[in-house]
C-alpha positions as CSV (number, residue, x, y, z in Angstrom):
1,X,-34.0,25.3,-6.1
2,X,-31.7,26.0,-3.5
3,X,-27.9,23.8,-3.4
4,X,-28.9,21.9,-0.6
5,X,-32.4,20.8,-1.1
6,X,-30.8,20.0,-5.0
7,X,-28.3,17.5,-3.4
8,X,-31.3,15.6,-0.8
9,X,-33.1,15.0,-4.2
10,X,-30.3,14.0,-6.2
11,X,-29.5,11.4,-3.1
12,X,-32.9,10.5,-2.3
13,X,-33.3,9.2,-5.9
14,X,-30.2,7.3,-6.0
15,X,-30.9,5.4,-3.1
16,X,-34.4,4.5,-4.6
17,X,-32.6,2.5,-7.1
18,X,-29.6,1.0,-5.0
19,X,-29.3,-1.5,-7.1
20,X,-29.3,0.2,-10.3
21,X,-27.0,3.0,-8.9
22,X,-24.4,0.9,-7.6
23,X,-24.0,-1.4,-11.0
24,X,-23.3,1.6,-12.6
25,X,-21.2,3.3,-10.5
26,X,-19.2,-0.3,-10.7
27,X,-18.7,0.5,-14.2
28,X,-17.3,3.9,-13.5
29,X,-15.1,2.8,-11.1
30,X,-13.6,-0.5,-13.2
31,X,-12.6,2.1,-15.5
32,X,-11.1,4.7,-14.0
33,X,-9.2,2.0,-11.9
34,X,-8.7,0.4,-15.0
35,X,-6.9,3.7,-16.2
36,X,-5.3,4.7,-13.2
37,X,-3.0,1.5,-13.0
38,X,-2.1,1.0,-15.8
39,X,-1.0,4.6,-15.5
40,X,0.8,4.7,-12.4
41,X,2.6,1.5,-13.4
42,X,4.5,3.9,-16.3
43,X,4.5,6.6,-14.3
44,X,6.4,4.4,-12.0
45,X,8.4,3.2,-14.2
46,X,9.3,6.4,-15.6
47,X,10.1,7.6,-11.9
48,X,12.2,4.8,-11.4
49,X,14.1,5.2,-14.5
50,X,14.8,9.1,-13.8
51,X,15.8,8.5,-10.2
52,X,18.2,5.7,-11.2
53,X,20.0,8.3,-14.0
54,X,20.5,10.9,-10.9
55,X,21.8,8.3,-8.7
56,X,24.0,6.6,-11.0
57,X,25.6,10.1,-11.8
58,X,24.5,9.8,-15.5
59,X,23.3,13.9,-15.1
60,X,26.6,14.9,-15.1
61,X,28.9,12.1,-16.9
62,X,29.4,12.0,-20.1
63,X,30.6,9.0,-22.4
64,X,34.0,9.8,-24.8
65,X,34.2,7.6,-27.6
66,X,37.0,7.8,-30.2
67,X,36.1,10.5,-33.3
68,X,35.6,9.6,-36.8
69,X,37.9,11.5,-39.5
70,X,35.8,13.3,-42.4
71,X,36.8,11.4,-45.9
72,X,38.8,14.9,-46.7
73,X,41.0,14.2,-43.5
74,X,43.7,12.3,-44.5
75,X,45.6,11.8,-40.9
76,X,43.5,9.1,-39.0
77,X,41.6,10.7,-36.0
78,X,43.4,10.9,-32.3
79,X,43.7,7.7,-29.8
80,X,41.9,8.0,-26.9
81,X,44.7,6.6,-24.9
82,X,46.1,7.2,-21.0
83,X,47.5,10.5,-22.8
84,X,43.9,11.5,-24.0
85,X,42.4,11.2,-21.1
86,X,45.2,12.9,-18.7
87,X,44.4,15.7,-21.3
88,X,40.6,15.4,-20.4
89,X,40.8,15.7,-16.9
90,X,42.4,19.4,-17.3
91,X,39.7,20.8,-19.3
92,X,37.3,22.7,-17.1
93,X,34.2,21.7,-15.7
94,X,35.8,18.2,-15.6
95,X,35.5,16.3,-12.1
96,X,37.2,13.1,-13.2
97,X,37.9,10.6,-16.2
98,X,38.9,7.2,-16.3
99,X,38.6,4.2,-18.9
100,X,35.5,2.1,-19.0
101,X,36.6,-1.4,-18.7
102,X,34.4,-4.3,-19.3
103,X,35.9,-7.6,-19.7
104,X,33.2,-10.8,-19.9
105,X,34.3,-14.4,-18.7
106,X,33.5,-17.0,-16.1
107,X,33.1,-16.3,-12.6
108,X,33.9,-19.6,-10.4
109,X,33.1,-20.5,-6.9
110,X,32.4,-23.7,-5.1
111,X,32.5,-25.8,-7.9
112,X,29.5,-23.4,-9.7
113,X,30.5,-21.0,-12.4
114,X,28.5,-18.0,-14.0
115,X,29.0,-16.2,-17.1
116,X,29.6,-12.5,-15.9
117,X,30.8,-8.8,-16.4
118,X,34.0,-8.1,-14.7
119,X,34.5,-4.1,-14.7
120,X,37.4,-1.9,-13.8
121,X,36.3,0.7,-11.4
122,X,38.8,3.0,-9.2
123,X,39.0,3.2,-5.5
124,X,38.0,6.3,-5.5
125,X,35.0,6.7,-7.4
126,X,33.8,3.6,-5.7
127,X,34.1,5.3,-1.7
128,X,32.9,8.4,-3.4
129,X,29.5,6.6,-4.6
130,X,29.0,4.6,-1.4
131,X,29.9,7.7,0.4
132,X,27.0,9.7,-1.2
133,X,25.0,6.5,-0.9
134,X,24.7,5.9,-4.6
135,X,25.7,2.7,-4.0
136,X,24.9,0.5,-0.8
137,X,27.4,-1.2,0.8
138,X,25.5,-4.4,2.4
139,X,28.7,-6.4,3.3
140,X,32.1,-6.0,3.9
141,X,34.3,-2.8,3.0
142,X,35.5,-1.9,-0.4
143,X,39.3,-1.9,-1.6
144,X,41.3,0.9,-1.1
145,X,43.5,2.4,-3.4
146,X,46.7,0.2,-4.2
147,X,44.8,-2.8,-3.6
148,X,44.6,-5.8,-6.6
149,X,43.3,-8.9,-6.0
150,X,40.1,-8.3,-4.3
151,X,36.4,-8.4,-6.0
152,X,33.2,-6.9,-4.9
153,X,30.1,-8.9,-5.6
154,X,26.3,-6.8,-6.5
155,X,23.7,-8.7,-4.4
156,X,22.4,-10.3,-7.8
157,X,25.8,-12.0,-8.0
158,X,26.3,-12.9,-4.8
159,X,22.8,-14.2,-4.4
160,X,23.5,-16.9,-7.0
161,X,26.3,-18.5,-4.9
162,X,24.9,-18.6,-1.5
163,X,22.3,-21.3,-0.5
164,X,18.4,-20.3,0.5
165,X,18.5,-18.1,3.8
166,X,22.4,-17.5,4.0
167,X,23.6,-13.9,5.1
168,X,25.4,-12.2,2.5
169,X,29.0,-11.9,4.5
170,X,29.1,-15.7,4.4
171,X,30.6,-15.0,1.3
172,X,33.5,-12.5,2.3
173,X,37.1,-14.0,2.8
174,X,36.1,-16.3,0.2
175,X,38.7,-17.3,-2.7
176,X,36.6,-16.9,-6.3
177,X,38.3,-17.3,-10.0
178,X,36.8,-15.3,-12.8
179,X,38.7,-16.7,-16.4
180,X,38.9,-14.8,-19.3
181,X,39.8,-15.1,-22.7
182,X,42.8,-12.9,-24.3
183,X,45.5,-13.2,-27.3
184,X,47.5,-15.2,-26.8
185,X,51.1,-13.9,-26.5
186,X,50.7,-11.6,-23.6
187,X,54.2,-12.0,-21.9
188,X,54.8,-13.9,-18.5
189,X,52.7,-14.5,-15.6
190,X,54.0,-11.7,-13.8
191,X,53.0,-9.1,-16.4
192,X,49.4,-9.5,-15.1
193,X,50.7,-9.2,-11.1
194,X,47.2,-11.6,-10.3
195,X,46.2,-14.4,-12.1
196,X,47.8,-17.7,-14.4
197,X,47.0,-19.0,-17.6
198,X,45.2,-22.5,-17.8
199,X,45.7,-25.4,-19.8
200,X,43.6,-26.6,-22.2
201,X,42.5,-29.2,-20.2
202,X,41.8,-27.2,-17.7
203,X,39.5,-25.0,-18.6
204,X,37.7,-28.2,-20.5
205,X,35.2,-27.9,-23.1
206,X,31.2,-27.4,-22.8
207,X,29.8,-31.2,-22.1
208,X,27.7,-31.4,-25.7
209,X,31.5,-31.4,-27.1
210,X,33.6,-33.0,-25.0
211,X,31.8,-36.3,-26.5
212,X,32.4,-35.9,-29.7
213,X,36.0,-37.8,-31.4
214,X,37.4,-34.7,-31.8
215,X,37.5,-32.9,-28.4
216,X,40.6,-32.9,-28.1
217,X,41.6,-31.6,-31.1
218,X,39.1,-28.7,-30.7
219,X,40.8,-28.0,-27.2
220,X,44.0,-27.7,-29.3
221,X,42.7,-25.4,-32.2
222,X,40.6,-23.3,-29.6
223,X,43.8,-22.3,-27.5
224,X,45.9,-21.6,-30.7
225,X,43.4,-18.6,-31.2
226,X,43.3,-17.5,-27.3
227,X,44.6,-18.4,-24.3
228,X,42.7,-18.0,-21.0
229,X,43.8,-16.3,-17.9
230,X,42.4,-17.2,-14.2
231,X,42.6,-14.5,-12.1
232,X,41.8,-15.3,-8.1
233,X,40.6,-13.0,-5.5
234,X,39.1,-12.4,-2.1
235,X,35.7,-11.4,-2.2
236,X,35.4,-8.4,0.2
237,X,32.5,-6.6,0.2
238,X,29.0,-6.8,-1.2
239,X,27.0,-3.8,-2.7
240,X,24.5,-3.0,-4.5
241,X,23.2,0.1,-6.9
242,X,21.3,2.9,-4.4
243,X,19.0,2.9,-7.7
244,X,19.7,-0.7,-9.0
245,X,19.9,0.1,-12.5
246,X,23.4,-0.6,-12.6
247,X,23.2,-4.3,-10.9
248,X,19.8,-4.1,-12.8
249,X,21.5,-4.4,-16.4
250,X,24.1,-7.1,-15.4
251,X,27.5,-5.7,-14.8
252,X,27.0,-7.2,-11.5
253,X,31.4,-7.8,-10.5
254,X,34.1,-4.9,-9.6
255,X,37.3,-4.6,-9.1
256,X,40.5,-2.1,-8.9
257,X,40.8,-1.0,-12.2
258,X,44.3,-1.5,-12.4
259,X,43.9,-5.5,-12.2
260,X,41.5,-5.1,-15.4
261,X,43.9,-3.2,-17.7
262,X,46.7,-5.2,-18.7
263,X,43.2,-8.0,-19.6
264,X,42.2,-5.3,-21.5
265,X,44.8,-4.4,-23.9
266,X,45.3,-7.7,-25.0
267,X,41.3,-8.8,-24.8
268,X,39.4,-9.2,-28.3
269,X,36.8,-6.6,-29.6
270,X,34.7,-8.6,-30.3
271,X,33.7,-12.2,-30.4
272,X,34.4,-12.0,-34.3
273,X,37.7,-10.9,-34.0
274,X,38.7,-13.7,-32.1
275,X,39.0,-15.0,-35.2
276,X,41.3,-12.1,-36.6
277,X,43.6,-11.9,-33.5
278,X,42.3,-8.3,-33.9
279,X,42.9,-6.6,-29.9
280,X,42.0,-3.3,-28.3
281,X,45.4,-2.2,-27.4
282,X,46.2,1.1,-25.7
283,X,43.3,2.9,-27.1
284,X,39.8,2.3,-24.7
285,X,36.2,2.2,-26.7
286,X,35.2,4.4,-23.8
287,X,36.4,6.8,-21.3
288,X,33.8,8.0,-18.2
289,X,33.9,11.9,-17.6
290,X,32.3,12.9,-14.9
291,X,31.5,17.2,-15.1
292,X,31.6,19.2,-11.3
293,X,27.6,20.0,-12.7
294,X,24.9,19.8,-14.7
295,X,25.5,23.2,-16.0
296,X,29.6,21.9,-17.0
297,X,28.3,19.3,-19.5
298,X,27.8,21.1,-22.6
299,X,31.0,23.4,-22.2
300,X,32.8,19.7,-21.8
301,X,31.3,18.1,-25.0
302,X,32.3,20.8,-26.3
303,X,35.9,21.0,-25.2
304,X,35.9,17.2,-26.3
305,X,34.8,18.0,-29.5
306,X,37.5,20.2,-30.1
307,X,40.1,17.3,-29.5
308,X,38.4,15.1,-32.2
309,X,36.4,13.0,-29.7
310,X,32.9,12.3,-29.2
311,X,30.8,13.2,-25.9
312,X,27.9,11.2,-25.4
313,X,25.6,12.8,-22.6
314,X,21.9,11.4,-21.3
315,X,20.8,14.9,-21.4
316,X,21.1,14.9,-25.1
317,X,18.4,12.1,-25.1
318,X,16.5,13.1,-22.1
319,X,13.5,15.3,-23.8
320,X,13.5,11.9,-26.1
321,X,12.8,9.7,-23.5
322,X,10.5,11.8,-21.4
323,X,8.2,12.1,-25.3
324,X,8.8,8.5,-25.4
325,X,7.0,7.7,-21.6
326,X,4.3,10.7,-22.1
327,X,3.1,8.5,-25.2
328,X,3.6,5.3,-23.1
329,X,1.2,6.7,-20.3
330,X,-1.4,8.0,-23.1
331,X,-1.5,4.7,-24.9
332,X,-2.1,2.5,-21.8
333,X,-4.5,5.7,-20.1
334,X,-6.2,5.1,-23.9
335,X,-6.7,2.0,-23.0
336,X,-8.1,2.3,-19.7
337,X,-10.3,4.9,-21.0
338,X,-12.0,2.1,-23.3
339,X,-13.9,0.6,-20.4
340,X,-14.5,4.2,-19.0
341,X,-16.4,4.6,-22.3
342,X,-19.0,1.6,-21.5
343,X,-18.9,3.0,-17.9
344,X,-20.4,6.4,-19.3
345,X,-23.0,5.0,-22.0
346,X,-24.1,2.4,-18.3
347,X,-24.7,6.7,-17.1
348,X,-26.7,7.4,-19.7
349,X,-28.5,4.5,-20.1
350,X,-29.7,4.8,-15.9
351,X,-30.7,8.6,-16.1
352,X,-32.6,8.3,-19.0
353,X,-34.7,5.4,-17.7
354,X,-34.8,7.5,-14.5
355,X,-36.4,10.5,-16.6
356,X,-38.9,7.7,-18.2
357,X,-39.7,6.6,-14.7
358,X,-40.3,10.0,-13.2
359,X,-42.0,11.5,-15.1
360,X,-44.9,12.6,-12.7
361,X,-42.4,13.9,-10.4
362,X,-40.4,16.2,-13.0
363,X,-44.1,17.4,-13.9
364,X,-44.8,18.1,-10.1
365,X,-41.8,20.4,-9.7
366,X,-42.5,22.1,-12.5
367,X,-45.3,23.5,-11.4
368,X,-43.9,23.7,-8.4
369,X,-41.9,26.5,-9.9
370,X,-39.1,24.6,-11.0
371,X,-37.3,25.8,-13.7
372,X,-35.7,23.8,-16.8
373,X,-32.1,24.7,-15.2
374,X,-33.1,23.1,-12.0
375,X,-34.3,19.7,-13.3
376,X,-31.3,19.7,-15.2
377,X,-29.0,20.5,-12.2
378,X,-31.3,17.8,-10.5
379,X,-29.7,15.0,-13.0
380,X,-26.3,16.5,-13.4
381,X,-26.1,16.0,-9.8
382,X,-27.2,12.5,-9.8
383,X,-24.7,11.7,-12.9
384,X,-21.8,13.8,-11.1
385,X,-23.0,11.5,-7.8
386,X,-22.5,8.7,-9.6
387,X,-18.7,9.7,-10.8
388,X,-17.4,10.4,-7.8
389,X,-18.6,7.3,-5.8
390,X,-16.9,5.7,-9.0
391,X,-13.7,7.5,-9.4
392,X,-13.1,6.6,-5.3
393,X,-13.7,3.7,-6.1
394,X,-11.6,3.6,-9.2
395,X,-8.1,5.0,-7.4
396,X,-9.3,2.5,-4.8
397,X,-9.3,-0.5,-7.0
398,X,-6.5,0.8,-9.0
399,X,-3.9,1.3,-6.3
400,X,-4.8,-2.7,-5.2
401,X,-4.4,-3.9,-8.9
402,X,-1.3,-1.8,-9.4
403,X,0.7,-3.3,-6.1
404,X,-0.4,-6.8,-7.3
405,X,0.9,-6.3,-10.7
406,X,3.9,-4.5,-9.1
407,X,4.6,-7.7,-7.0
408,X,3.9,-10.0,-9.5
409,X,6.7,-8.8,-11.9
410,X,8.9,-8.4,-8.5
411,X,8.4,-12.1,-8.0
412,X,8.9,-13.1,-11.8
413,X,12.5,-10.8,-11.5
414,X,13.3,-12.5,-8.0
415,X,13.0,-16.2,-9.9
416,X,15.3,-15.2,-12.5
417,X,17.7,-13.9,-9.8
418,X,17.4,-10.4,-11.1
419,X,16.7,-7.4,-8.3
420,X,13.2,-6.1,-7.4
421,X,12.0,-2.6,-8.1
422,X,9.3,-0.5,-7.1
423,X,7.4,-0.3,-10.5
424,X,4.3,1.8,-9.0
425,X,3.6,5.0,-8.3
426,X,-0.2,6.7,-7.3
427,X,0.8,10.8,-7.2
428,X,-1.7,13.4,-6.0
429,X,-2.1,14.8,-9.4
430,X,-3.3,11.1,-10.7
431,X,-6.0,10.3,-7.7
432,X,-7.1,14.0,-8.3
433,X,-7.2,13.6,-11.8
434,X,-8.7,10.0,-11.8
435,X,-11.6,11.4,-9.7
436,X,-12.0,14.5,-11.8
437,X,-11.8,12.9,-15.1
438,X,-14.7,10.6,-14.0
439,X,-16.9,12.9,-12.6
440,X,-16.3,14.9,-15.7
441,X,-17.3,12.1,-18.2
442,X,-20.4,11.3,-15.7
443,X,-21.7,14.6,-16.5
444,X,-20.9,14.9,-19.9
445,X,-23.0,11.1,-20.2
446,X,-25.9,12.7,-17.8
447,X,-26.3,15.9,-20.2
448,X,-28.4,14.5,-22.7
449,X,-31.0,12.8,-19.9
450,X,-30.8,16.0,-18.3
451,X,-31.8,17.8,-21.3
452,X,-34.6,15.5,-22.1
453,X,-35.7,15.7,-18.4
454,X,-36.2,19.5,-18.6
455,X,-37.8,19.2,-22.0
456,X,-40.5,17.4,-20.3
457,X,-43.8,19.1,-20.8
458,X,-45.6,20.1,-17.0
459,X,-49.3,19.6,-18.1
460,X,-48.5,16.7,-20.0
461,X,-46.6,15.1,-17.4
462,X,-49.4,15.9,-14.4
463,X,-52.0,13.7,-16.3
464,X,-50.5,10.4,-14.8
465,X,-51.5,12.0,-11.7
């Protein structure tokens, strides 16, 4: 039986039993477009995660954190101080260091106050980033270096003080306060060049306490532990991450780094050790490093570790989480591949009661001079048929179940005021492999009607003549 005539009786039987065919091609195709979005929603999401790390430069940075001496070392391990990380920046490979600063506290405007990240970032990594477009500059212009009291808002932040419809550079020119807390003690007002302390009954306590007898003896004891600085500034720009992860994970507020530091030296590690009085000091938790390449990274850490710190780098955990999203994508193509399970048995469950029904035809081409390979290419054609109308289908119906789960989690983000992102992604590889995969498990279902088709005895069959 010749390829062509093999494909007009493979169609012409199909379309004998529209009905039947098209149910379970149906089933084929919920499957594989069960599967295929539920795939290229964490391929997506893996996409998005990897292009965010190149965008926000986390390829080449590398975190420093302060060392830990061995319990044989009896001198405590170095400071990573302003003289640590002058000493950084001359190793080679290194592009540029500077301290992480991340203060939290109140950001005020219009009578509406938010509980925010205020971070220390210099001028010139910030017109480096928006200069590469890593970060979008929607509004405004950013500070320059020698600047101090300015802020630049992320959308996210800005979004939550403008009202529905507004243009982002209504904002810009506008006065905001952010207040944070600090030891107390810190010198005069000038020491921090921008900003005042507040009064205790200024700053107020949250309304569930302010009723109680004692408010203001709680306003008393609370600013014998701390004391809490306003700072004001012009907002002058808006931007937002080319990636979003950045604005994404909340540090959402930046400003010359040099306003930041003198906050930060007398600014508590922790909630606990406001409690302790216990303050960061001149040493930083963190330092930024940022290599001239890929390729510079491990001869930095290394360099670092020679000076007694620690070099954190994403490439170290990079092969961990590409293992983690290749078993993400298995588990949730696993679970597509459930209903692509009931899809094939729907396969075998057609072909065999096509074999039943024509029997008198199988018996015909037989002795015809059909051979047992040709009835069986006869039903593997009608089984592989039936795949590939599904597995359209399927990347079909996936693609439109993947963009509305896509916009329903964009819409669930935008309520909570956090940013939308692009959570899908259909690549060649997946529509090829959605269709192959189902035209391969339609003729893996159609081989044992196939079988039983060409089994079928000629003379037997030619009685129901």
């Amino acid at each position: 039986m010749i390829f062509r005539d093999q494909f007009s009786f493979a169609f012409g039987n199909l379309r004998k039993t529209r009905l039947r065919t098209i149910l379970t091609a149906a089933g084929v195709m919920i499957g594989i477009g069960a599967m295929t979005s539920m795939v290229s929603v964490g391929v997506g999401t893996q996409r998005k995660v990897m292009q965010a790390f190149g965008e926000e430069n986390l390829l080449t940075a590398i975190v420093v954190r302060p060392g830990s001496a061995p319990e044989t070392q009896t001198e405590p391990p170095p400071a990573l101080d302003a003289d640590a990380i002058e000493e950084i920046r001359r190793l080679d490979g290194v592009r540029d260091a500077y301290p992480i600063l991340n203060i939290p506290g109140m950001l005020r405007l219009g009578g509406e106050e938010y509980f925010q990240t205020l971070e220390g970032m210099p001028a010139r990594f910030l017109n480096e980033q928006i200069e590469l477009n890593r970060i979008d500059l929607l509004a405004g212009r950013p500070y320059k270096p020698g600047e101090r009291e300015v802020i630049m808002l992320s959308r996210r932040a800005a979004s939550r003080f403008l009202p529905e419809g507004a243009e982002l550079d209504t904002l810009l020119g506008q006065k905001v306060s952010f207040v944070v807390a600090r030891a107390p003690g810190g010198g005069d007002t000038e020491e921090l060049e921008a900003g005042r302390r507040i009064t205790p009954g200024e700053l107020g306590l949250p309304p569930v306490l302010e009723s109680l007898p004692i408010s203001d003896m709680l306003q008393q004891l609370s600013f014998g532990l701390f004391e809490a600085v306003e700072l004001d500034l012009e907002v002058i720009g808006i931007i937002e991450g080319a990636g979003s992860l950045t604005d994404f994970l909340g540090v959402s507020l930046w400003v010359p780094i040099e306003l930041v530091e003198p906050l930060y030296a007398r600014s508590f590690r922790n909630l606990e050790t406001i409690l302790t009085g216990d303050i960061r000091g001149d040493e930083y938790a963190m330092v930024q490093v940022l290599t001239e390449d890929i390729i510079a990274v491990s001869a930095v850490q290394e360099g670092l570790r020679e000076m007694g710190f620690r070099g954190e780098s994403i490439l170290d955990q990079i092969a961990e989480i590409r293992r983690a999203f290749v078993l993400m994508n298995g588990f949730l193509a696993m679970i597509g591949g459930i209903s692509l399970l009931v899809a094939a048995m729907m396969i075998v469950n057609t072909l065999v009661m096509a074999v039943m029904e024509r029997t008198r035809e199988i018996g015909l081409l037989k002795a015809l001079g059909a051979s047992n390979r040709d009835v069986m290419r006869l039903f593997l054609t009608e089984a592989g048929v039936i795949g590939l109308l599904g597995g359209v289908g399927g990347i079909v119906l996936g693609k439109v179940v993947a963009e509305i789960t896509n916009a329903l989690a964009n819409f669930q983000f935008e309520r909570v005021g956090e940013v939308s992102v692009d959570l899908v992604a259909f690549p060649f590889w997946l529509i090829a492999g959605g269709i192959a995969f189902a035209m391969m498990v339609s003729f893996a279902a159609g081989y044992y009607p196939s079988r039983r088709a060409a089994r079928v005895d000629p003379v037997v069959a030619l009685r129901h003549f």
